[in-house]
C-alpha positions in Angstrom: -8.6 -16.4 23.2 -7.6 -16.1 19.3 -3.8 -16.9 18.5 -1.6 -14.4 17.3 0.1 -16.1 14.0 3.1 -14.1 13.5 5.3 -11.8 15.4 8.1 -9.5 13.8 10.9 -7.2 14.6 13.1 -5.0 13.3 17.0 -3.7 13.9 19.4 -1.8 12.0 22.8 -3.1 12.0 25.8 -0.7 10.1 26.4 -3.3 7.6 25.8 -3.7 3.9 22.8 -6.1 3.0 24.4 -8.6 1.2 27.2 -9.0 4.3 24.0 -9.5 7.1 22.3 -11.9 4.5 25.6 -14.0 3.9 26.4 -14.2 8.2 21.9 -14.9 9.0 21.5 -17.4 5.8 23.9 -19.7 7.6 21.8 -21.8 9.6 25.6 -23.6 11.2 26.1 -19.7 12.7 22.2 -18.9 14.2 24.0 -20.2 17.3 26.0 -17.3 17.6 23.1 -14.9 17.6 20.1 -17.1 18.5 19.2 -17.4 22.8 17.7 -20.9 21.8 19.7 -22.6 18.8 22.8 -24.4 19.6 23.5 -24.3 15.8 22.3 -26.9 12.9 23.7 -29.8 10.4 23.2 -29.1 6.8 21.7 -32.4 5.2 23.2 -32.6 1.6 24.7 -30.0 -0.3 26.9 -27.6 2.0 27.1 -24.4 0.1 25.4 -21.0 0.2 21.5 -21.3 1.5 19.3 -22.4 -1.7 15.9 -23.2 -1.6 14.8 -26.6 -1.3 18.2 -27.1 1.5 17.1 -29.0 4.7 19.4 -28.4 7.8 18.7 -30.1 11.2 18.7 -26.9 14.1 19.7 -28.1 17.6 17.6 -25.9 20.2 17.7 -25.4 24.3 15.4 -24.0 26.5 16.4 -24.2 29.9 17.2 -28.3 30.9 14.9 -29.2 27.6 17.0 -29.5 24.6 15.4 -30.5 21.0 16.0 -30.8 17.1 13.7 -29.6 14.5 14.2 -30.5 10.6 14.1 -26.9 8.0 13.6 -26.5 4.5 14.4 -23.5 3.4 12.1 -21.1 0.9 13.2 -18.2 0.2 17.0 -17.5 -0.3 17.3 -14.2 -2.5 21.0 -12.3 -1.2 20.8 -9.4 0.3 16.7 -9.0 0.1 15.1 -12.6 2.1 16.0 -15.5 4.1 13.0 -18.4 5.2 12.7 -21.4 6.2 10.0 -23.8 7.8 10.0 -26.0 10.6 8.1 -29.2 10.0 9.6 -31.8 12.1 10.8 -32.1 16.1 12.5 -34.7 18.0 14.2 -34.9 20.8 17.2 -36.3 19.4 16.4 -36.7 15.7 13.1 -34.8 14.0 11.1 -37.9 14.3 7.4 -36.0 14.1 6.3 -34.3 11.3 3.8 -31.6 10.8 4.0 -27.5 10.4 5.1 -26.1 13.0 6.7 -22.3 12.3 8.0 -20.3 9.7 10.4 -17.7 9.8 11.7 -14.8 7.6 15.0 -12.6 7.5 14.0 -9.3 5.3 17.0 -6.8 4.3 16.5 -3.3 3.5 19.4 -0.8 2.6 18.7 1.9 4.8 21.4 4.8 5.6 24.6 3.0 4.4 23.0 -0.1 6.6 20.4 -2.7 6.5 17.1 -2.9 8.7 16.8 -6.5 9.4 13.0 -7.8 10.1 13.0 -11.2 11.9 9.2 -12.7 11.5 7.8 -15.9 13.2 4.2 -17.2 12.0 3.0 -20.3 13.6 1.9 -22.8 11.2 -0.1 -25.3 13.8 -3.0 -23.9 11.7 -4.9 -27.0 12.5 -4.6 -26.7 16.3 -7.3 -25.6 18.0 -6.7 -22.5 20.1 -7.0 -23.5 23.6 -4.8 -26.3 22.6 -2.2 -24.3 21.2 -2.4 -22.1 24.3 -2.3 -24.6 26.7 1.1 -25.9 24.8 2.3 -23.1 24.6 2.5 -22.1 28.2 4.1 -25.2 29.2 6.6 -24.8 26.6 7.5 -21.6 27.6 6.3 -21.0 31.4 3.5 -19.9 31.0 3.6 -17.3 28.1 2.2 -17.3 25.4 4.4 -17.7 21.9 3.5 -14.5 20.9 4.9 -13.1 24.3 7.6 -15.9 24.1 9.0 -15.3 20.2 8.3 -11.2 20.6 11.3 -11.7 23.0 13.3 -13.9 21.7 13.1 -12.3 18.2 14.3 -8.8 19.9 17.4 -10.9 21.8 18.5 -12.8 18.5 18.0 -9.3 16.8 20.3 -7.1 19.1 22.8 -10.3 19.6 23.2 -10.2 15.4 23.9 -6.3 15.2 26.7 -6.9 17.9 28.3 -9.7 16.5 28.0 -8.8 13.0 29.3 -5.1 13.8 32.1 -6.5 16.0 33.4 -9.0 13.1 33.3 -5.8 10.6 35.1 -3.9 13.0 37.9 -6.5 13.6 38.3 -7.1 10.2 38.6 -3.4 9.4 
């Protein structure tokens, strides 16, 4: 069965763009919103998001716990947010190789922003049934289409609340 490559959502969250870009092109807070990152190390440079930083993302499903190396590509405030993943290690991102991309869009929409959240799989070399067959053991036995369609929904709705709250508390 043919791969789906890329999965998106969207929310709107009562917040100004340029407020949601600043809190979801921090890649120290996806933590806070994200039901698999444990947060990340920015290598370098600790400022704003720029293209060309690389930050280190510390992920857990269940008992299995990895890191993954990002470059990010796109960092335009208030509009985009991306980055690639292109190594994994347990520990330290030890082995390279494309592995996913993802993409924050913002659109001013009713005095808020619509947030899209996209994943596209970049194991473009991997055969199918090998992907598939990785993919359900990652993920017990979902695809990642299934997998990232819910995740991407969960980090979505955990980023309205918290980002809604904050504004709310510093109102």
């Amino acid at each position: 069965m043919p791969r789906t490559m890329s999965v998106a959502d969207s929310i709107v969250i009562d917040a100004p763009p340029a407020h949601v870009y600043e809190q979801l092109s921090d890649p120290t807070a996806m933590g806070r919103w994200s039901p698999e990152n444990r947060g990340a190390t920015v290598k370098g440079e600790r400022r704003g998001a720029y293209v060309g930083m690389v930050f280190e993302g510390r992920n857990k499903r269940g008992a299995v716990s990895w890191t993954t190396r990002c470059t990010v590509t796109a960092a335009d405030p208030g509009e985009r947010f991306a980055f690639r993943v292109h190594a994994i290690g347990v520990r330290r991102p030890r082995l390279p190789g494309p592995i996913a991309t993802w993409e924050y869009r913002f659109e001013a929409v009713d005095g808020g922003t619509r947030v899209t959240e996209t994943w596209t799989d970049d194991r473009r070399s991997w055969p199918d049934f090998l992907a598939n067959g990785f993919d359900r053991v990652a993920t017990r036995g979902k695809t990642f289409r299934q997998f990232q369609r819910s995740n991407i929904r969960m980090t979505l709705e955990r980023l309205k609340t918290v980002v809604e709250e904050d504004l709310r508390k510093a109102a």
